[in-house]
N, C-alpha and C positions, 0 to 999 in steps of 0.2 A: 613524346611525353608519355604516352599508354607505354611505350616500350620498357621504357625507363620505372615508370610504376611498376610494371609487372616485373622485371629483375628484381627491384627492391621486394619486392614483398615475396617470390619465389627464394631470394635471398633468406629474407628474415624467416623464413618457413623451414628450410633445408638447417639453419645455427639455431635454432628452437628442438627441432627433433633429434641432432649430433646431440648438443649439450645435456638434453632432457636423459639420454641413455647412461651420462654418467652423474643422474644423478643429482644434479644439478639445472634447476627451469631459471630460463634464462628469459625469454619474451614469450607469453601467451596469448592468446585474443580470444577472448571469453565472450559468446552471445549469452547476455542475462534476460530472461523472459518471466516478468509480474502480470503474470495473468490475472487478472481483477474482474469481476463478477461482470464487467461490460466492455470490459478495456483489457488488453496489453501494452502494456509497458516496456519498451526493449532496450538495450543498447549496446552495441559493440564498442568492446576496452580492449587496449594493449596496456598488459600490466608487467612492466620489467622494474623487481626491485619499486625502489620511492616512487618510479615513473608510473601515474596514470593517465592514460590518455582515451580519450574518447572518440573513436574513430564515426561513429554514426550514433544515432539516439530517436527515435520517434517512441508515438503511441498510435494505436489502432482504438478509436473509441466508438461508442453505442453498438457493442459487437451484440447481432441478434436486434436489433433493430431495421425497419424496413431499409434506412440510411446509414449507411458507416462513413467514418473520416480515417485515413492514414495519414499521418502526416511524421515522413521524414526529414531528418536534419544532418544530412553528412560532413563532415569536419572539412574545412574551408571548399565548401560547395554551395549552391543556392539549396535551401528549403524544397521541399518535396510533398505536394498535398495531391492523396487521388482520393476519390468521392466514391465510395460503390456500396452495395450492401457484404457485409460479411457474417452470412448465417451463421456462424461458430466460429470456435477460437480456431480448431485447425486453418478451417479457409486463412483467418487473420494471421497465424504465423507463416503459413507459405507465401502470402502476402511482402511480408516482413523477408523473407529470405531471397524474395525476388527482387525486392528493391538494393539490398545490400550489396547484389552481384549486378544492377542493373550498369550497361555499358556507361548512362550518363549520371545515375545518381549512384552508383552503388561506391564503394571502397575496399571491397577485396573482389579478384578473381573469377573465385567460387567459391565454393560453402565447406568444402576440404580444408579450406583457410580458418577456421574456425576450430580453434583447439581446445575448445569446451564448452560445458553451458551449464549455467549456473538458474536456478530457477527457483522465484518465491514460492514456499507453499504455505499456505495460511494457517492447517491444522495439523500439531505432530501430537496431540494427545500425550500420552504419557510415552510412547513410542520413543518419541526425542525427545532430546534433552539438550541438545544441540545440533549443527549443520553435519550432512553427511555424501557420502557417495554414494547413488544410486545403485543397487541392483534389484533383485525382484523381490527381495523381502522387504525392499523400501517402498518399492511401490506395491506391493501387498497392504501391510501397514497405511499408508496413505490412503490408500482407499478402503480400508477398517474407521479411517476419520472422516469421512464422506460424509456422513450420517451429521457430524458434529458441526461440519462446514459446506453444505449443501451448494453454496452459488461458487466456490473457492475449490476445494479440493479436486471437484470432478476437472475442473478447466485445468488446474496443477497437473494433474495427472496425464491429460489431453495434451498439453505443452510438451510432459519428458514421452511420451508414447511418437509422438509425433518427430519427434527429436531423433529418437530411437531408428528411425527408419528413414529419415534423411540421410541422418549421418551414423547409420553403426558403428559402432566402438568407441567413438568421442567421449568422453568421461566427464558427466553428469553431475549435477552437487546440489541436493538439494535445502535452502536454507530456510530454517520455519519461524515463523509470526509469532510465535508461542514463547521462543527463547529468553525472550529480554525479560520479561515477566515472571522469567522464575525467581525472584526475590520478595515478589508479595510476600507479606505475611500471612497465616495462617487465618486469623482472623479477618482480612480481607476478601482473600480465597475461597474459605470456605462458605457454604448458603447451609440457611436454617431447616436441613433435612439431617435425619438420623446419620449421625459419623459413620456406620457400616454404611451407607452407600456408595461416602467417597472412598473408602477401602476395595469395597466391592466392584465398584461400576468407574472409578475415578471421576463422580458428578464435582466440578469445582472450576473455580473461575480460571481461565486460561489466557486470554488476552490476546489481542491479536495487531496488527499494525508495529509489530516491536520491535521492527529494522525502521522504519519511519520515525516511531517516537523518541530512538534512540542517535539517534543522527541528526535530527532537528536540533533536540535537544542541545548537543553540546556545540552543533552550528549559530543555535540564536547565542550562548553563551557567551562565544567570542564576540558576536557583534555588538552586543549589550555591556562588554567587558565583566563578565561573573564569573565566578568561581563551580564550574556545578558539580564540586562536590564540598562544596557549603551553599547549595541551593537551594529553595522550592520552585518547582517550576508545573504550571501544566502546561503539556502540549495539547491543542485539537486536531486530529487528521482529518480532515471532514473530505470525502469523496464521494462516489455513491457509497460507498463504506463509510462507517462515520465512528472513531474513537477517539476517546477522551483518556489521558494517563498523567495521574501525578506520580513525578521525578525530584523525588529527596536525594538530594547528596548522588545524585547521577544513578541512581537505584529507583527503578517503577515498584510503587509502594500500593498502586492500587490501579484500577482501571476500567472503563464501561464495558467493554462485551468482555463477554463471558463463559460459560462451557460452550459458547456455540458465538461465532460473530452476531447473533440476533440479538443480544444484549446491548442495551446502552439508550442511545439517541436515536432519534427518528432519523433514518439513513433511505436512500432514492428506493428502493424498494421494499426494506423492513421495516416490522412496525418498530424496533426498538422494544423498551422496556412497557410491558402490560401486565394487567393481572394476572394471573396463573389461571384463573376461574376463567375466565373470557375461551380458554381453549377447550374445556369441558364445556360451556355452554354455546360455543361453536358446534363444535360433535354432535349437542344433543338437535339445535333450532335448524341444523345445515344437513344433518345426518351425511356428515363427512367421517373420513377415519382418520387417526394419527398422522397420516403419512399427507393426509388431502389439507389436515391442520399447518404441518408445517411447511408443506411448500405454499401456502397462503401468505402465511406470516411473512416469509424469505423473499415471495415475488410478487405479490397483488397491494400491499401496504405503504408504509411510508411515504415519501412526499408523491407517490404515482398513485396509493387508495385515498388520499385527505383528499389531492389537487384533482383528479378524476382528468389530469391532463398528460403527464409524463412524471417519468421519477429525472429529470434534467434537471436540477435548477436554473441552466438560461433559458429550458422551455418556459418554466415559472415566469420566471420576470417578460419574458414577452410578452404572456397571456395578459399576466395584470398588466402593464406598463401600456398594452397597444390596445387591450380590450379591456381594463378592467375587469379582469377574472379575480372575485375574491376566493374563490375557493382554493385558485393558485398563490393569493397572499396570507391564507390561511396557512398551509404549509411552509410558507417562510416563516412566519412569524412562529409557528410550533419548532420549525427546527433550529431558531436562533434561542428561543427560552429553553429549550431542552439542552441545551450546550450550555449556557450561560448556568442554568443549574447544577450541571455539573462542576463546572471550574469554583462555584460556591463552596459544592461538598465538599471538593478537595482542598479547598484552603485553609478547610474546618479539620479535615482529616491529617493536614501535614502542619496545623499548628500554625500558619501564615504563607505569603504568597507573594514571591519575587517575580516572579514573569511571567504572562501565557505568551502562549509559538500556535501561529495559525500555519498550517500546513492543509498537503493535500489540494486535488483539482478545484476543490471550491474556495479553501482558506487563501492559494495560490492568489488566486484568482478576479475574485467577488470581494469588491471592498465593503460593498455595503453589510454583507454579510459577519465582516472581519468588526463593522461600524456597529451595528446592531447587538452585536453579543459584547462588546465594549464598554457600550452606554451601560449597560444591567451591570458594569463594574465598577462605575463610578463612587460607590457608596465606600469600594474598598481606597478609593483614591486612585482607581485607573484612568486616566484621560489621555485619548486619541491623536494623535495632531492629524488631523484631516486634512490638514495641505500635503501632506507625507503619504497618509494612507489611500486616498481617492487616484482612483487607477494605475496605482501601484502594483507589478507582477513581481518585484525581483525581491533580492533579502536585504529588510531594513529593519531597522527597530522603526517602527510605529505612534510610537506613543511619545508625551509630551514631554522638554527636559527635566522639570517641574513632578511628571507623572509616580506617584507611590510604589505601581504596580509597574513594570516594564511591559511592554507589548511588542511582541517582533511579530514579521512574515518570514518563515524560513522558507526554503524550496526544498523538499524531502529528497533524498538523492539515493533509495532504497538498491537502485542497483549494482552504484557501488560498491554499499556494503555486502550485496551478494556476490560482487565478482570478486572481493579483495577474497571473501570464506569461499570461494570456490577453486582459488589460487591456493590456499591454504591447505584446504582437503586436499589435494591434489596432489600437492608437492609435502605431504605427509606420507602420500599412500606410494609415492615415487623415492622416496628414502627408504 
C-alpha cells in the first residue's frame, strides 16, 4: 500500500514538472497558510483544472499561549489532535509540515511534494491592489504595513520567511484581506480628517477578512437560494478577529475595521471601536508612548481587558457557566450588542436587509452567540429556528421559513480562495 502511494504521488510529481515546462500546469499541491493573530490555518490542495481536492486541512490554535491545539484532518484518514504549547507561529508551521509528511498521518512523502504556497496576508495598504508573487519587494512592502496590522502582518511575514527556507525556490503568492473591499465607496472609506492626509499618508478604511466575507457570502447565497447580485447581505466573521461587511449586489459597500484591523467590534484582544481621546488620555494618566498605546489596544483589550479572564470565548462560557464569572458574561453580552449594532447600521446604510451569514471560529461554532445577536433582529422580522440552530457546526440556513430576514451559518473556506489565486499567479508568471 505505502509502495503503491509513493509511485502515485512520485508519479503525479515527475507529469506536474514535464507539463509545467511547456507551459502548461497541469496538477499542483499548494500549502495555504492563514496565519491569524493566534492560529494557523492550513491546508493542502490538489488543484487540477475544475478538480479541487483537499488532501489534509487542520488548524494550529492559542499559538503563544501557555497551551496549544493541532489538530489535523487528512483526507480518508482518522483526525490528528497533539496537545503542546506553540510559542510562535514558526514553531506552529514546522508543526504543520511534520504532521503532513508524518509516516501515519501525513499525505505526501516530503515537503518537495509541495509545489507552492499560497499565504493570507491581512494588510497590502496601498501596495496591492490584488494577489501576487513573492519576491523581496513584496515582502519589504508587507512589512512597511506592519505598523497598520500589528497581530497579522509580522506572523504573514513569519509564515513566507519560514517557507523561504524550508523550501527555497517553491513559488509563493501572497493573497491580501484588503482586496475585496476596494469598492467601498468614497464616502464610506473615507474618516473625518483633512483629505491631504489620505493623499498624503493613505489614512482610510481598508477592511480586512475579504476572502472570508466574500466566499461566505455567495456560499450562504445558494443555500438560501438568492441572487447576490440582487442582494443585501451582511456577513459576521467573528474569530479572535472580528468583522462585520455589508455586500450589495455581491460588492462590499462598507465594513468594521479599518486603516488598521483594530476597528470595528470588540474582538479576543482589541478593544474595537473607542474614542480617539481615550488614547491621548492614556499617554497622559499611563505616561506611555504611541507605540506602548497601540500594542495595548491590539493585545490587552477586548473580550481578555473586559473578562480579566482569557480573550477565548469558550474560556468565557466556562467561567460563567461553571463559576459564575460575570465579568466573563459581561463580555459576551458586549460582544453580541456590538455586532448586532452593526448589522443595524448596515441595513440602514444598504437601504434593507436580506440575509446575515455568521462565519468564522466563533459564528462556526457558538450557537448561542449566532442566538443572541439574532434576537436584537427581531424587530427587523428575523427569527431563528432554534431547533436548527442549537449545536449546529455545518452550513445551514438558520432561520425560520416564515423569517423576513434570512439567517445562515456558512463555513468560510479562505484557503481556497487562496490556493485557487496562487494557482492563478503562478500559471500567469509560467506563460
Amino acid at each position: 500500500m505505502k509502495l503503491t502511494f509513493f509511485l502515485y504521488t512520485f508519479a503525479s510529481e515527475l507529469i506536474y514538472k514535464i507539463i509545467i515546462k511547456k507551459d502548461v500546469v497541469c496538477v499542483m499541491n499548494v500549502l495555504v497558510l492563514n496565519c491569524g493573530s493566534s492560529s494557523i490555518k492550513y491546508q493542502l490542495l490538489s488543484i487540477s483544472g475544475d478538480s479541487k481536492d483537499v488532501l489534509a486541512k487542520g488548524i494550529v490554535e492559542r499559538v503563544g499561549f501557555s497551551e496549544g491545539f493541532l489538530t489535523h484532518k487528512p483526507a480518508g484518514k482518522d483526525s490528528f489532535k497533539l496537545s503542546r504549547a506553540f510559542p510562535d507561529h514558526a514553531d506552529g508551521i514546522n508543526a504543520i509540515l511534520e504532521v503532513l509528511t508524518d509516516a501515519q498521518h501525513g499525505v505526501i512523502i516530503n515537503i518537495q511534494q509541495i509545489d507552492a504556497v499560497g499565504h493570507r496576508v491581512a494588510h497590502g495598504g496601498e501596495y496591492f491592489s490584488g494577489s501576487v508573487l513573492v519576491d523581496e519587494q513584496t515582502k519589504i512592502n508587507i512589512e512597511k504595513c506592519s505598523d497598520l496590522a500589528p497581530l497579522h502582518n509580522p506572523a504573514n511575514l513569519k509564515g513566507i520567511v519560514s517557507m523561504e527556507k524550508l523550501l527555497p525556490g517553491t513559488p509563493q503568492v501572497a493573497v491580501f484581506d484588503t482586496s475585496f473591499h476596494q469598492t467601498i465607496p468614497e464616502k464610506a472609506y473615507l474618516y473625518g480628517v483633512p483629505y491631504e492626509y489620505y493623499q498624503e499618508y493613505k489614512i482610510r478604511r481598508y477592511g480586512f477578512h475579504g476572502t472570508s466575507h466574500k466566499f461566505v457570502a455567495e456560499k450562504a447565497c445558494k443555500l438560501a437560494g438568492l441572487d447576490i447580485n440582487n442582494s443585501k447581505i451582511v456577513t459576521c466573521h467573528m474569530g479572535n478577529g472580528v468583522s462585520v461587511t455589508a455586500i450589495k449586489n455581491g460588492q462590499s459597500v462598507d465594513t468594521s475595521m479599518g486603516f488598521t484591523p483594530l476597528e470595528g467590534s470588540v474582538m479576543g484582544t482589541r478593544s474595537g471601536d473607542i474614542d480617539a481621546g481615550i488614547v491621548t488620555y492614556l499617554q497622559e494618566k499611563r505616561n506611555l508612548s504611541a507605540a506602548e498605546v497601540n500594542n495595548f489596544l491590539n493585545k490587552d483589550c477586548g473580550l481578555f481587558g473586559i473578562s480579566g479572564v482569557s480573550s477565548d470565548m469558550r474560556d468565557l462560557w466556562i467561567k460563567y457557566e461553571n463559576e459564575g464569572n460575570q465579568r466573563a458574561k459581561l463580555a459576551i453580552d458586549i460582544f453580541v450588542y456590538r455586532i448586532a449594532k452593526y448589522i443595524g447600521a448596515y441595513a440602514v446604510a444598504m437601504k434593507g436587509l436580506d440575509m446575515v451569514v455568521y462565519t468564522g471560529g466563533i459564528g462556526e461554532n457558538d450557537w448561542n452567540i449566532r442566538l443572541g445577536i439574532s434576537e436584537y433582529l427581531g424587530f427587523l422580522g428575523a427569527e431563528i429556528d432554534r431547533s436548527v440552530n442549537d449545536h449546529l457546526r455545518t452550513d445551514r440556513v438558520i432561520s425560520t421559513p416564515d423569517s423576513k430576514i434570512k439567517l445562515a451559518l456558512a463555513e468560510t473556506d479562505e484557503e481556497l480562495v487562496i490556493a485557487l489565486d496562487t494557482v492563478n499567479i503562478i500559471t500567469k508568471k509560467v506563460s
